[in-house]
C-alpha angles and dihedrals in degrees: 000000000000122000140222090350108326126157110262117227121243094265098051088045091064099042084049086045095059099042088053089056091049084049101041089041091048097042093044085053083058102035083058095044093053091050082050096059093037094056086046095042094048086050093045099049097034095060081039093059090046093050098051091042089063100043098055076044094065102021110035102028092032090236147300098308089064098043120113112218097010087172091070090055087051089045085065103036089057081050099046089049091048087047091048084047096040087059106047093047083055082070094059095038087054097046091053084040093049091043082057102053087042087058086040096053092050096049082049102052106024097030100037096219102152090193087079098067102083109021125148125225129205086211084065097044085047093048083057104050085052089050088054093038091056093041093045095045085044094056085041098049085047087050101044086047097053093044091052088045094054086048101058096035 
């Protein structure tokens, strides 16, 4: 095996190459499931908090007329919804990215066109901002929710 940055020998590359493909198959499977479960995990717990919002509105605070600070509620609720969106507009934003990757890696490998490699896409960096959108409203939704409910405790 080569050392401190030496070139590896033919043998050794293909050995390394195949290697990188085991690692980058197997990091990208992961790197899929755990979107997955943060897309899900951001649905589930936004229309929970909602929910739940809702609920201590009408039954422990006897509704919106005897709430003190309504305007941070509404503060959430109006979170919780652009997390729920954000995230279903992500969906969207990774089909068209992934439609994409899928164009770039064949004009990288059948076309040969090395330019493709490492191109960089607005519908990723799109796909990103939505991620951080839904994460961020999420947090903010949680936030609003637990400071009404202090209020009004």
């Amino acid at each position: 095996m080569p050392q401190n940055g030496s070139t590896p020998n033919d043998s050794d590359a293909g050995i390394r190459r195949q290697l990188y493909d085991a690692y980058f198959k197997d990091a990208r499977a992961q790197q899929v499931a755990s979107q997955q479960s943060y897309d899900k995990a951001i649905l589930l717990y936004s229309s929970g908090g909602l929910a739940l919002s809702i609920t201590f509105l009408k039954d422990f605070i006897g509704g919106a007329k005897n709430a003190v600070s309504l305007w941070i509620l509404q503060i959430s609720w109006a979170l919780f919804a652009l997390a729920m969106l954000a995230t279903v507009l992500s969906f969207l934003a990774s089909a068209a990215a992934h439609a994409e990757s899928m164009e770039d890696a064949k004009s990288y490998y059948l076309d040969c066109d090395d330019s493709a490699w490492n191109r960089v896409s607005w519908k990723d960096a799109l796909l990103r901002y939505m991620n951080q959108i839904s994460g961020f409203s999420f947090i903010g939704g949680v936030c609003a929710t637990v400071w009404f409910a202090i209020l009004n405790t």
